[in-house]
N, C-alpha and C positions, 0 to 999 in steps of 0.2 A: 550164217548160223540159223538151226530151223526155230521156229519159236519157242518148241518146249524146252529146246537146248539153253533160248535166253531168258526162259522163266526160272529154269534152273540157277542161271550165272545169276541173275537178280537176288536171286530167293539167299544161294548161299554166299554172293557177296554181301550181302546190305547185314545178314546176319553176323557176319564175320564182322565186318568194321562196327556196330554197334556193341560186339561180344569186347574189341579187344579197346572200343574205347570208354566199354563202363569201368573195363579192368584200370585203364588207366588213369582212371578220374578219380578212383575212390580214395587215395590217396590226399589229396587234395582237399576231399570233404570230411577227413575225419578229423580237424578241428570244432569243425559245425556241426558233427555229428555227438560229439563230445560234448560241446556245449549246451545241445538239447535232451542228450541221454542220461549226462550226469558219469557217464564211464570217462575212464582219463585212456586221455589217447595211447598212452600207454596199454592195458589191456587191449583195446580196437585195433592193437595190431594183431590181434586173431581173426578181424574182418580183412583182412590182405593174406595173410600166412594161412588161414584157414582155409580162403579158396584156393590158393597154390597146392595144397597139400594134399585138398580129395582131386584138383587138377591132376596129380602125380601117378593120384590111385582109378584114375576112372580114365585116362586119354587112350589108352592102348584098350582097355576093355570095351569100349564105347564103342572102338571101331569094329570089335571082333563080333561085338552083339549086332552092330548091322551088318555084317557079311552075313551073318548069321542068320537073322530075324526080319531083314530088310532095310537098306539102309535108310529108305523115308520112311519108316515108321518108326528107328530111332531117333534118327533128324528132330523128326514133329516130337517128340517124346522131349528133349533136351531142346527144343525151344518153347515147348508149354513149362517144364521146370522151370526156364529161367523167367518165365512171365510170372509164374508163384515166386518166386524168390525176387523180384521186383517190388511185387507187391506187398511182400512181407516187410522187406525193407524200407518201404514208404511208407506203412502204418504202423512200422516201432514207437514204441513208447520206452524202450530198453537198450540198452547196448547189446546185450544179451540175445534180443531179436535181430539187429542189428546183424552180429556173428553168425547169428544160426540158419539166417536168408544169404548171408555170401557164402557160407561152407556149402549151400544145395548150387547156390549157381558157378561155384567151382566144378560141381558135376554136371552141370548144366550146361556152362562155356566150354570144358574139354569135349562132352558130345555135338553141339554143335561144331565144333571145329574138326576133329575127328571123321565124322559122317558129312558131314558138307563137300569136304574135302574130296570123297568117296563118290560123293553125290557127283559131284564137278568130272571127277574122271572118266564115270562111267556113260556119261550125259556127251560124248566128245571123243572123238579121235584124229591119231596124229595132229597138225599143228593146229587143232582149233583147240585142242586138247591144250597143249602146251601156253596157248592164248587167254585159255579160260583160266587154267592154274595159275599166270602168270596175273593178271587181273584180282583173283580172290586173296594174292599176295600182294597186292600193291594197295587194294580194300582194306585190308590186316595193319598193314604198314600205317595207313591215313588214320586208321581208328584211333590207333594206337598212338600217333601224334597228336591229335586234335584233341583226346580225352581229356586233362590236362585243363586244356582251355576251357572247355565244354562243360566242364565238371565246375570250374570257377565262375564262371559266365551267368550259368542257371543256379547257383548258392546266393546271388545278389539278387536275382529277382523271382526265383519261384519256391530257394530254400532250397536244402539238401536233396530233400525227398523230389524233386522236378525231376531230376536226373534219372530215375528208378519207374516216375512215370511215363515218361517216352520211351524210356528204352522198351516198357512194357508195352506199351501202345505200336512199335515197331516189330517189337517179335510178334505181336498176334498177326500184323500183317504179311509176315513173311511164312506165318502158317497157312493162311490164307492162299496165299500165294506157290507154296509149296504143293496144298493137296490138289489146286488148280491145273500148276502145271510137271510137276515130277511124279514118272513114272515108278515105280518100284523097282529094287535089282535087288539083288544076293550075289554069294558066291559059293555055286556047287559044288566045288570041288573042296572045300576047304571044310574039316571038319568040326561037327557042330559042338564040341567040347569046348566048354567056357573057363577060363581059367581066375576063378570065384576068389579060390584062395589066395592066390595071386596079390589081388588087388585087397582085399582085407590085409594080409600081412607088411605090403606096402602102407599101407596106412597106420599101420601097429607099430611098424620101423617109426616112420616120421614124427605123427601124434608125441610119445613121449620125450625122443630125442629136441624138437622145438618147445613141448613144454620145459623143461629142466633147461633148455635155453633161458626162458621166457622168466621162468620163478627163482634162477640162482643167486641173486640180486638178493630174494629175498629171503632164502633158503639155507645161501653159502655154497658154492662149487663144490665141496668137498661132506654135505650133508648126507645122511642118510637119502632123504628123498630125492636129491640133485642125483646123486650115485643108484641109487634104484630103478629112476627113469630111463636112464644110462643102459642099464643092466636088461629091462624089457626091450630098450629099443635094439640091442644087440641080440638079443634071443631072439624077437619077431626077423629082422635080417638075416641071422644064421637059418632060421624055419624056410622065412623067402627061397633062399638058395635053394635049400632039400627040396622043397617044392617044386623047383624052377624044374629042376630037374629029374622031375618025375612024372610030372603031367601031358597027357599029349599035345597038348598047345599051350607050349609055356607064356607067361604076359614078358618074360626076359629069356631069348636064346641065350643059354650060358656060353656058347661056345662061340659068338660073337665076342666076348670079353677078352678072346685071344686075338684081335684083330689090332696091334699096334696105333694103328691111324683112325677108327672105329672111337677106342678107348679116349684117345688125346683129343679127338675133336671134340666128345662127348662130354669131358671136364670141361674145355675152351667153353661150350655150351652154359656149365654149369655155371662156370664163375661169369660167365658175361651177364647173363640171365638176372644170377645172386646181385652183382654187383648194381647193375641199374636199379634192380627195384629196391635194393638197400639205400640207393642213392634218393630216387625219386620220394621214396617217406621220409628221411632224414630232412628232405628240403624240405618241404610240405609244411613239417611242424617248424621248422626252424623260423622259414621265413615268414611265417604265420603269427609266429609266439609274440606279445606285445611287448613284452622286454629285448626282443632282437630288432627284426627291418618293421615286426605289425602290419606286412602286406594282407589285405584284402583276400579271399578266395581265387578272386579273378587275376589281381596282381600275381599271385603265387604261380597261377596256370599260365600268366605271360612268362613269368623269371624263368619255369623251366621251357619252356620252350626251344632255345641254345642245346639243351641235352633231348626233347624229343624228337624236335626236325632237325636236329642236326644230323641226328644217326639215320633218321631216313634220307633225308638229299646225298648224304656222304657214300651210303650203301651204295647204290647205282654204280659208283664209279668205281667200286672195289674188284669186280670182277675182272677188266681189264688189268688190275694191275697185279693181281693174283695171279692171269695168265702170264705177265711178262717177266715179276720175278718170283716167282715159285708160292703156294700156298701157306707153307709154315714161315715164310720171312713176313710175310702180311700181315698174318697173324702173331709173329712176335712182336712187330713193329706197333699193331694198335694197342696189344696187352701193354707195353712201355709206354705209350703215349695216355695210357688210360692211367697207369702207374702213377707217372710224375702228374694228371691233375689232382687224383686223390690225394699226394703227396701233401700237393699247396690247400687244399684244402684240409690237412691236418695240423696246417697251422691258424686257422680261423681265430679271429681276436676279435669280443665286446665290439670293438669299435669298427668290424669293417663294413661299409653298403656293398650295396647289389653291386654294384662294378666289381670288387674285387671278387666276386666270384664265376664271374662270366668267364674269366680264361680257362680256368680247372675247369669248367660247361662244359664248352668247344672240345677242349682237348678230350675231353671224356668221351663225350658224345663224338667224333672223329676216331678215337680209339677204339672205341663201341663197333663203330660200321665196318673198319681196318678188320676186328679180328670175329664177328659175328658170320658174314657172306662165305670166306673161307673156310670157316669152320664146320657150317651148317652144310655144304658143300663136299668136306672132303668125307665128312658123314654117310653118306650114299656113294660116295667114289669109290670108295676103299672094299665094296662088299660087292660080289657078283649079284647080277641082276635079281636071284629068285632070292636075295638076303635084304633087299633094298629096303621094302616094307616094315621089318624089324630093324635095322638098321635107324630110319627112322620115328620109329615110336620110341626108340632108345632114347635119339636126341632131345625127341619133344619132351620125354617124361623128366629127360633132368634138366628141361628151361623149368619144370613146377619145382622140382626137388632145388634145384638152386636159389628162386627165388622165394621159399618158403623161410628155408635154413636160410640164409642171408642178411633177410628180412628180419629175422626174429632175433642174430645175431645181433643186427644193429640196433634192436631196438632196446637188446637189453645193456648193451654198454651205452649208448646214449641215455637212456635211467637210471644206468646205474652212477656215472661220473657225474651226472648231473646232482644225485641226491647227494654224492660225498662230498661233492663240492658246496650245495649247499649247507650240507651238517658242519663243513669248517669252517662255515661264515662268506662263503665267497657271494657276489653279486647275483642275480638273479641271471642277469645276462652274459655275467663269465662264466657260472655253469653251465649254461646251455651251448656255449660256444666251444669251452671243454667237452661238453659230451658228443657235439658233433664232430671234433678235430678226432676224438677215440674213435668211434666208430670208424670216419674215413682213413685213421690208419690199418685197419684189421681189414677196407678194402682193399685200403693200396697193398697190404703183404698179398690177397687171394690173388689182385690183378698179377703180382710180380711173378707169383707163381704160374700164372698163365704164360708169361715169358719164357722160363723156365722149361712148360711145358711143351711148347714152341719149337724147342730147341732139338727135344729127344725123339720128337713124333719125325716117321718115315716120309719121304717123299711118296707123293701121290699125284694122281691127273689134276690137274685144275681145269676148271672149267674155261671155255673159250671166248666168254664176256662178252656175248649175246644179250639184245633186249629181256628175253626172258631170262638168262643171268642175271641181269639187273632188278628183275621184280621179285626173283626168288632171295637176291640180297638183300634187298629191302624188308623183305619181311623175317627175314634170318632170325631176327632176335625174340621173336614170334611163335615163328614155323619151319619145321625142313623141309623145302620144295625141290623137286625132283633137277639139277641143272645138266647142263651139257656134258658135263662132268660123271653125271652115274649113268651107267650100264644099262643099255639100252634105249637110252635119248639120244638123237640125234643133236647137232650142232644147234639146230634150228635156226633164230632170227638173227 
C-alpha cells in the first residue's frame, strides 16, 4: 500500500472507530450528565434520538455533496463539526446544550462515515480496495464495542465531559492528517443536483413522529397534540415521496421499494438497529439507577459488554453459515434468538443481579450478529450492480431511522410505567423494573416481527464467507459494506 493510500486508511479508520465509539458511550454517560445538568434523563434521550435522527437526514446527502463538492473537503467539513460539537458538549452547563451538540454531531458522524467511506474507495483498487474497506469495518465494529467501556472508564476519572475531549483532540488530528495525505476526487459523471428537500422532509417526517413518541405520557395518545404531531409527521412523508419522485437525484430511488429482498432486509436493518440501541439505554439507566444494581459508570460499560462484544466476535462467523444454509434461515434464527432474550427480560423482578441478566445479553447479542451480517448483505445482493450505491444508503438511513424511533419508543414506556407504577404506590425499584420488563416487551414483539419477516423475503446470493465477509459482518450493525455477495465483487479472501 503506497503511503498516501495508508494516510488515508489511518485518517478514515481512526475517524470511524472514534465516531462510532462516542456514539456508543453516550448512553452510558447520561446519568452523569443528568446529574450535572439537572435535565432527567428522561428528556437526554434527545441527546441519543436526536443524533440518530439528523444521522437519518444527512447520511445519504453527505455522500452526494462529496461526489459533488469533493469528497475531502466534506470529510474535513464533518470532522471539524464534530470537533465543535465536542466541544459544545464539554462546556454544557445545560442539558439543553448537551442535545443541541449531539444533534450537529449527528450530522457530523453520518458525514464522516459517509465520505470516509468514499475516501477509502477511491484511495484503492481491487483487493487492496476490499482490504481497506474491510479494515475501516472492523475499526467501526471495535469503536462501537469499546465505547461502552470507554465511556464508563473516563466518567470515574476525568468526568463526563473527558470523553468529548479526546474525541475532539482525535478528530483534529485526523484533519491533520487528512489535508497531509488525501488527495481530492469527485465524481464527473454524476450529476450536480442536491436533493435539499429530500433531507429536510426526512427530518420533518421523524422530528414530530419521535416527539409525540416522546410527550404521549404526558399528553395522552389520543390528545390533540399527540394526534397532530402524527398528522405533520404523515404529511412531511407523503411530501417525501412526491418529492422522491420528482427530482433528478432523489435521496430515496422509489423504485428500489419494488425490490422484495431490498425492502425485508431493510426492515431486518431497522428493527436490529432499533432494538440495540433501545436495549443498550434501557440498561444504562437501569443498572445505574441506585434503587436497582447502583453500578458505577464503569460497572455499567462492563455489564454491557455480553451485548457489545458479543455481537462483534459472533458476526465473523455468520457469513459461513449464511453460505451453508441460506440467508433468510440466519436471519430468522437470530431474530428468534434475540426474541426469547427480550422475552426473559420482560420478566425483570426488584430483586434480580447482574447474573440474571447475562443470558437475555448473550442470546441478544448472538441474535444481533445471526440476523445483522445477512441482512446488511442481502441488501447489496438483491440489486444490480449500478443500484448497489443506493441500495445501500437505503440500509444505512434506516440503522438512524430505527434507532431514533426505538429509542424514543423505549423510553417513553420505560417513563411512562415507571410513573404509574409509582402514582399507585409501588416501590421505587418495582417501578423501574416494570418499566424496563414494558419496554423489553414492545422489543421482543419488533424482534418477533423480524422472524416473521424472515420468513416472506426471497431467496437471494449469500455471500461466500471470506475474511472480508467476516469484517463487513462485523460491522453490519453499523454499516453496509460491499460482500461477495453484491454484484460486482469478486470472492475475494
Amino acid at each position: 500500500m503506497s503511503t498516501r493510500a495508508g494516510g488515508v486508511l489511518a485518517a478514515t479508520c481512526i475517524s470511524t472507530l472514534v465516531v462510532n465509539a462516542n456514539t456508543s458511550a453516550v448512553s452510558i454517560l447520561l446519568p452523569a450528565i443528568s446529574e450535572d445538568t439537572g435535565m432527567s434523563v428522561t428528556d437526554l434521550q434527545w441527546a441519543v434520538t436526536g443524533y440518530s435522527l439528523v444521522g437519518a437526514a444527512v447520511i445519504v446527502t453527505s455522500g452526494s455533496l462529496g461526489d459533488v463538492f469533493g469528497r475531502k473537503r466534506v470529510f474535513q467539513l464533518g470532522l471539524l463539526l464534530f470537533v465543535v460539537s465536542c466541544v459544545i458538549i464539554a462546556l454544557a452547563q445545560s442539558g439543553g446544550m448537551v442535545i443541541a451538540g449531539r444533534v450537529i454531531q449527528g450530522a457530523a458522524g453520518a458525514t464522516i462515515l459517509a465520505c470516509g467511506l468514499s475516501l477509502l474507495s477511491v484511495a484503492n483498487d481491487g483487493e487492496e480496495q476490499l482490504r481497506a474497506v474491510s479494515l475501516w469495518g472492523a475499526a467501526a465494529a471495535v469503536g462501537a464495542a469499546a465505547g461502552p467501556l470507554l465511556g464508563g472508564l473516563l466518567v470515574d476519572f476525568t468526568g463526563w465531559q473527558g470523553l468529548f475531549w479526546i474525541d475532539a483532540v482525535v478528530a483534529v488530528v485526523c484533519m491533520v492528517l487528512t489535508f497531509l495525505t488525501v488527495g481530492e476526487s469527485r465524481d464527473p459523471d454524476r450529476p450536480r443536483s442536491i436533493d435539499y428537500a429530500g433531507t429536510v422532509l426526512i427530518a420533518a417526517t421523524l422530528t414530530p413522529l419521535i416527539f409525540a413518541f416522546t410527550k404521549s405520557g404526558d399528553w395522552g395518545w389520543l390528545s390533540a397534540a399527540t394526534l397532530g404531531c402524527f398528522a405533520v409527521s404523515i404529511a412531511a412523508g407523503y411530501a417525501f415521496i412526491v418529492v422522491e419522485g420528482r427530482v433528478a437525484v432523489p435521496l430515496l430511488d422509489l423504485a428500489l421499494l419494488r425490490n422484495r429482498v431490498l425492502v425485508g432486509s431493510t426492515i431486518a436493518i431497522l428493527i436490529g438497529a432499533g432494538t440495540i440501541n433501545g436495549l443498550m439505554y434501557l440498561l444504562s439507566l437501569y443498572f445505574q439507577d441506585p434503587a436497582t444494581l447502583n453500578f458505577s459508570p464503569l460497572e455499567a460499560g462492563l455489564a454491557t459488554l455480553p451485548a457489545t462484544i458479543g455481537l462483534v466476535v459472533v458476526a465473523p462467523l455468520v457469513p459461513k453459515l449464511a453460505a451453508k444454509f441460506g440467508g433468510r434461515q440466519t436471519i430468522g434464527v437470530g431474530f428468534l434468538l434475540t426474541t426469547i432474550g427480550f422475552v426473559i427480560v420482560g420478566f425483570t423482578d426488584a430483586d434480580w443481579k447482574y447474573m440474571a441478566f447475562l443470558l437475555p445479553l448473550v442470546l441478544i447479542a448472538v441474535g444481533m450478529g445471526l440476523s445483522n451480517g445477512p441482512a446488511s448483505s442481502a441488501a447489496t445482493a438483491a440489486v444490480p450492480q449500478s443500484q448497489v450505491g443506493g441500495a445501500s444508503g437505503v440500509s444505512n438511513m434506516a440503522r438512524y431511522v430505527g434507532a431514533a424511533v426505538a429509542t424514543a419508543l423505549a423510553a417513553t414506556i420505560y417513563g411512562t410505567v415507571i410513573a404509574n407504577r409509582t402514582a399507585d404506590g409501588a416501590a421505587q425499584a418495582d417501578a423501574l423494573a416494570a418499566g424496563l420488563a414494558g419496554a423489553a416487551w414492545l422489543m421482543a414483539i419488533f424482534s418477533f416481527l423480524g422472524v416473521l419477516m424472515a420468513l416472506v423475503m426471497k431467496r437471494h446470493r449469500p455471500p461466500a464467507g471470506t475474511l472480508d465477509d467476516a469484517a463487513a459482518s462485523a460491522a453490519a450493525a453499523l454499516h453496509t459494506l460491499p460482500t461477495s455477495a453484491t454484484a460486482g465483487v469478486g470472492t475475494g479472501r
